[in-house]
C-alpha positions, 0 to 999 in steps of 0.5 A: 706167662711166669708171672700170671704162674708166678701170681697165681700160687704165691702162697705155695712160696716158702720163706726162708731166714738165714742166719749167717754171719759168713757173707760169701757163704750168705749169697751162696746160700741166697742164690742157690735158694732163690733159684730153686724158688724160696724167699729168702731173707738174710740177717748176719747174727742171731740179734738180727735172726730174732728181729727178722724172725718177727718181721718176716714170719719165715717158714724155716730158719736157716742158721749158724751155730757160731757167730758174734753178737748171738750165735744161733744156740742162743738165737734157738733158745730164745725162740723156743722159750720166748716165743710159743708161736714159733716153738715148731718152726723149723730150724736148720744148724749149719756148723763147722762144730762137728764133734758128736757133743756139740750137736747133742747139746742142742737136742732139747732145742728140737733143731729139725736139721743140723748139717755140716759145713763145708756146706753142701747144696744138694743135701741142704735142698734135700733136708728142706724138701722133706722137712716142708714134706712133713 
């Protein structure tokens, strides 16, 4: 009877985006959340980020700071300032940028999150509970 429970609430599902340009890292990420019960797109830069953003409607972004074609700072900031329906969407950094500096620089972005990697699962799962709690 999963499926009648599963078909019975399918708008309590949260979507997530993650924006990832690391492909082990990406079905990591993608196994661990799918089996604690999240939906869950991938796009491997910040240019395929924007376009599933819009095709997906997620309910967080899940994202790198560094990555090739648009890293997720510059996938951040064309959401915040291009697109208003999204300016409280959450956002989560993941990054190996670890210097104090680097996470100031993206404040004024409102980022909800911004862990480190190596990434570590339960303190991820942690971070999206209470941000979907809000």
């Amino acid at each position: 009877m999963l499926d009648h429970e599963a078909k019975s609430s399918p708008h309590t599902v949260k979507k997530i985006l993650i924006v990832e340009d690391e492909r082990e890292l990406c079905n990591i990420l993608y196994f661990d959340l799918t089996n604690r019960g999240y939906e869950v797109e991938i796009a491997h830069n910040g240019q395929e980020g924007l376009e599933k953003l819009q095709l997906t409607e997620p309910d967080m972004i899940i994202c790198d700071r560094a990555m090739p074609v648009m890293s997720g700072f510059q996938m951040l900031e064309r959401i915040r300032g291009g697109y208003p329906q999204y300016k409280n969407l959450p956002i989560v950094f993941l990054t190996a940028l670890s210097d104090p500096r680097d996470r100031h620089s993206v404040d004024h972005l409102n980022p909800a999150a911004y862990l480190e990697k190596p990434v570590d699962l339960e303190r991820l799962a942690k971070t999206i509970e209470q941000i979907f709690a809000e």
